[in-house]
C-alpha positions as CSV (number, residue, x, y, z in Angstrom):
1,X,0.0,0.0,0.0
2,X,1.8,3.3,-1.1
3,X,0.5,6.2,2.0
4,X,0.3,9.0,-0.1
5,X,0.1,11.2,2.8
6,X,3.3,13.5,2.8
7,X,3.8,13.7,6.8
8,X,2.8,10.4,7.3
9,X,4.9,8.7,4.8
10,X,8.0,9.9,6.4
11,X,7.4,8.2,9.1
12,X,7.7,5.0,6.8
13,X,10.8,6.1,5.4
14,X,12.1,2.3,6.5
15,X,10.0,0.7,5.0
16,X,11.6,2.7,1.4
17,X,15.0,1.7,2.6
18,X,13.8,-2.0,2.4
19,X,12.4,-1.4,-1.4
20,X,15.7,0.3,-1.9
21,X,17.9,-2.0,-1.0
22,X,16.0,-5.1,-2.5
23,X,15.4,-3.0,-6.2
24,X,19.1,-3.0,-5.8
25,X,20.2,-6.5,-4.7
26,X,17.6,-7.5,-7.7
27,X,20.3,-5.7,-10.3
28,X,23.3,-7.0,-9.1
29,X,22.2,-10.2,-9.0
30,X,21.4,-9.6,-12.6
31,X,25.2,-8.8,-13.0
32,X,24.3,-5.3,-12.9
33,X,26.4,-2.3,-11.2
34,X,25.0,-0.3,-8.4
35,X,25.3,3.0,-10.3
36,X,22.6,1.7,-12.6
37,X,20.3,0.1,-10.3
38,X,20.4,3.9,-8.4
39,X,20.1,5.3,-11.7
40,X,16.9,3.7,-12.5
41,X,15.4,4.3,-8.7
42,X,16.0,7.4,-9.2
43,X,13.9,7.7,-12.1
44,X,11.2,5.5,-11.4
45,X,11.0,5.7,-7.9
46,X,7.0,6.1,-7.0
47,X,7.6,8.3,-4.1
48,X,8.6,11.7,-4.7
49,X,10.4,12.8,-2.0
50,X,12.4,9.9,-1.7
51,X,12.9,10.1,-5.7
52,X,14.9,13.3,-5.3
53,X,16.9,11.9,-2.3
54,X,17.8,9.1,-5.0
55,X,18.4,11.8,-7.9
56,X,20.9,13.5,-5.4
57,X,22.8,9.7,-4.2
58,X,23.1,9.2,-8.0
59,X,24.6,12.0,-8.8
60,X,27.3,11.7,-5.6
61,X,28.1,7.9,-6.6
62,X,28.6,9.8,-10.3
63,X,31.0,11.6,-8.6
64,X,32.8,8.8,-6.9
65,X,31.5,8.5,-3.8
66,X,30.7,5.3,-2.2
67,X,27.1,4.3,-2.7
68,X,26.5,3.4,1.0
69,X,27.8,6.5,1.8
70,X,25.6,8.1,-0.9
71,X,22.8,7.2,0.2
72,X,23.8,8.0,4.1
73,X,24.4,11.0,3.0
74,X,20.9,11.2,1.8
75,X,19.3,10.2,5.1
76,X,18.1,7.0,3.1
77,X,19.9,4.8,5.4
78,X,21.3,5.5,9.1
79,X,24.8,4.5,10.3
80,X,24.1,1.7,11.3
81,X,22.6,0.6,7.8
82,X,26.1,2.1,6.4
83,X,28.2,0.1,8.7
């Protein structure tokens, strides 16, 4: 079920880390790298604020950061995720 209520979304915001991270183990087990998978999140994502989080991770792994850190960076995961 996709809570299209802006507040009260946020408050799911692990339950889009889980998507996240299973979109992405789905490409690399298709031999895929993680720059893509991100790539296509970002663009397809159904959530906008989350989306743009994804638009801005995509751009820093571009830019050769690490995509854990990337998406820490992006408050998408918390440190302990990134550890």
């Amino acid at each position: 079920m996709n809570y299209d209520v802006p507040f009260f979304d946020r408050l799911l915001k692990r339950r889009h880390l889980a998507l996240i991270l299973r979109a992405l183990s789905l490409g690399v087990d298709a031999g895929k790298p993680i720059e893509q998978g991100l790539s296509i999140l970002a663009g397809h994502y159904p959530t906008w604020w989350v989306r743009r989080k994804l638009i801005k991770a995509h751009e820093q792994v571009r830019h050769g950061v690490s995509w854990i850190d990337a998406l820490y960076r992006q408050g998408l995961i918390r440190a302990t995720d990134a550890e």
